[in-house]
C-alpha positions, 0 to 999 in steps of 0.5 A: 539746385534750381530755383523751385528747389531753393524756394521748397527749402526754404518753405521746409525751414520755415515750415520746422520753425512754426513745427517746433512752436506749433503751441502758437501757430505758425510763425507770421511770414513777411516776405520780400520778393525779387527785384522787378517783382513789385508792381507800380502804379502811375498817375501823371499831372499837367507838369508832364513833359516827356523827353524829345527821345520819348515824345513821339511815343507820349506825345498826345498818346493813349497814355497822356489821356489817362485820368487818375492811376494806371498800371506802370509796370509790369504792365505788358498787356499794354505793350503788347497791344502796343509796342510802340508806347515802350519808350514813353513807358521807359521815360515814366520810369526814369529817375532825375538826380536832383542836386539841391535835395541830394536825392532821386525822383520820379520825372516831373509830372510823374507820381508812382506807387507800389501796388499792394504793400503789405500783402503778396497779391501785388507781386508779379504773376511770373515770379518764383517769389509767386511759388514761395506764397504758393506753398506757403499758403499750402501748408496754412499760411493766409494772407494777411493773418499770418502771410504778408508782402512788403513789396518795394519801388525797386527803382530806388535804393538806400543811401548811406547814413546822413545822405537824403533818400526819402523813397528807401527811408518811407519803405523802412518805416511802412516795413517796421510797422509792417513787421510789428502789426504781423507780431501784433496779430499773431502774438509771435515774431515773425521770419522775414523771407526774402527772394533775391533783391529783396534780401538786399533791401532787408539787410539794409533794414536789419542793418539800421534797426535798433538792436532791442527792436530786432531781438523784439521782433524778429524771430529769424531772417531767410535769404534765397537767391541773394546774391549778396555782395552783388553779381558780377553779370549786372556789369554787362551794361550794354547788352541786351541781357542788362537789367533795368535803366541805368537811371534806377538807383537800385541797379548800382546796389548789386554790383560786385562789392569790393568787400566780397569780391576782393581783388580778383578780376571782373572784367577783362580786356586786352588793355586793363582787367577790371576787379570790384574796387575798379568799378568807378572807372568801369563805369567810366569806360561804359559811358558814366557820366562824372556825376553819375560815378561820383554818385555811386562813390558816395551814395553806393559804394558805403553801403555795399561795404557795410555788407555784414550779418545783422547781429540778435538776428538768426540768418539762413541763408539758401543758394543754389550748388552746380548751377553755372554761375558767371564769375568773369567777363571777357571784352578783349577789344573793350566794347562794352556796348556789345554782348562779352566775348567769353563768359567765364563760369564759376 
């Protein structure tokens, strides 16, 4: 089952929601999309310095002459026109640790928005998400009537309870009015339908909500392509198949959780193999600093292991069967800066 196929189950499930309370219409849809699927804009202020890796690429660039907001990413017209300007795009993106808020953030001199919160025209043109609301709208679902987006700064990721995380914490609060204008407008509680990362991000809010809120709101939560519990090809850190910078928050929250992967072995070597509950030193083998490990012990680490179905929410939950999926990674020297030996497959 490929991607397309998951995602026209999905739409038949939720399509037999809105069937069998056909007497209220279809039930509103809040969907949140895949991880680099939400765009964001930029805009940059005098306090603006880049970084001695970035500055030749920024310094005096077309971007530090731009006035007011920008697209930051995904905007590869610009790069295409210009491949030069990816370092300094890399550098806006990068996110600081900063130790007196216990908290990340933006580079300073870097403001960043997520474009289009609330409806799905903002998501990414080439993401499967896309052909969810394709064929959502085809079976009578409009944009902002009964079809809205919750769209995401992806770079960042939720905290555990008690620890600073004002990104994560502001999307919770704009998703929960969100849901309760859908409800509002529609008269019926909406399903909440994710697409791979997304469904990370509405365990979370799921997790946290208040139990009455939940059996007030929410009729049903879809997950496609989650992935939960992380996935064991976001542990090639130093090849060119890697996800975003590691500077992003979020990419931490998608590696294997010892709570789902138990035991078994992730990563092997000649000299050590590697399973979940290894990941700290792993990350230490691949260049992590000290802080950066701690951080993910403390900030990361709590909320991959508070992985559960939220209770009063009924879950479907769609993924694909017979596709090669990888289960371990083989580096028999340890040279993690390179592509795996083996990719064993599960």
């Amino acid at each position: 089952m490929d991607t397309h196929a998951q995602l026209l189950l999905v739409v038949i499930f939720v399509g037999s929601l809105a069937v069998a309370a056909a007497a209220a219409g279809l039930h509103p849809v809040v969907l949140l999309p895949a991880y680099t699927c939400s765009q964001l804009d930029a805009r940059l202020t005098d306090e603006f310095e880049p970084a001695a890796s970035a500055a030749p690429s920024c310094g005096g660039g077309v971007l530090l002459k731009k006035k007011g907001w920008f697209r930051l990413w995904n905007n590869h017209t610009a790069l295409l026109e210009d491949p030069a300007l990816v370092p300094c795009y890399a550098e806006l993106l990068r996110l600081v640790f900063d130790p007196v808020a216990g908290d990340y953030r933006n580079v300073p001199g870097v403001e960043t928005r997520v474009v289009s919160f609330g409806s799905t025209r903002g998501f990414a043109s080439n993401d499967p998400a896309m052909k969810l609301v394709e064929a959502l709208e085809a079976v009578g679902y409009k944009q902002g009537e009964n079809l809205f987006g919750a769209p995401y700064a992806f770079r960042y990721a939720p905290a555990p309870p008690g620890q600073a995380s004002r990104e994560f914490s502001r999307f919770l609060s704009r998703l929960t009015l969100l849901v309760e204008q859908a409800s509002e407008r529609n008269g019926g509680m909406p399903v909440l339908v994710t697409h791979s990362f997304g469904g990370f991000n509405a365990h979370v809010f799921l997790r946290r909500s208040p139990l009455a809120w939940r059996r007030r709101y929410i009729k049903h939560f879809v997950m496609a392509s989650a992935g939960a519990g992380g996935a064991v090809l976001l542990l090639r850190f130093g090849s060119s198949s890697s996800s975003p910078s590691p500077s992003f928050a979020g990419k931490f929250l998608v590696l294997p959780s010892p709570k789902v992967f138990g035991h078994a072995p992730l990563v092997v070597t000649r000299a050590k193999n590697y399973s979940a509950h290894d990941i700290p030193e792993y990350l230490k083998a691949n260049g992590f600093s000290g802080e950066e490990v701690a951080r993910y012990v403390a900030r990361v680490l709590p909320v991959t292991l508070d992985f559960a179905a939220p209770p009063a929410v009924p879950m479907t939950c769609v993924n694909a069967i017979g596709v090669p999926t990888p289960e371990m990674l083989v580096y028999w020297d340890g040279e993690f800066d390179e592509e795996p030996d083996e990719v064993v497959y599960g």
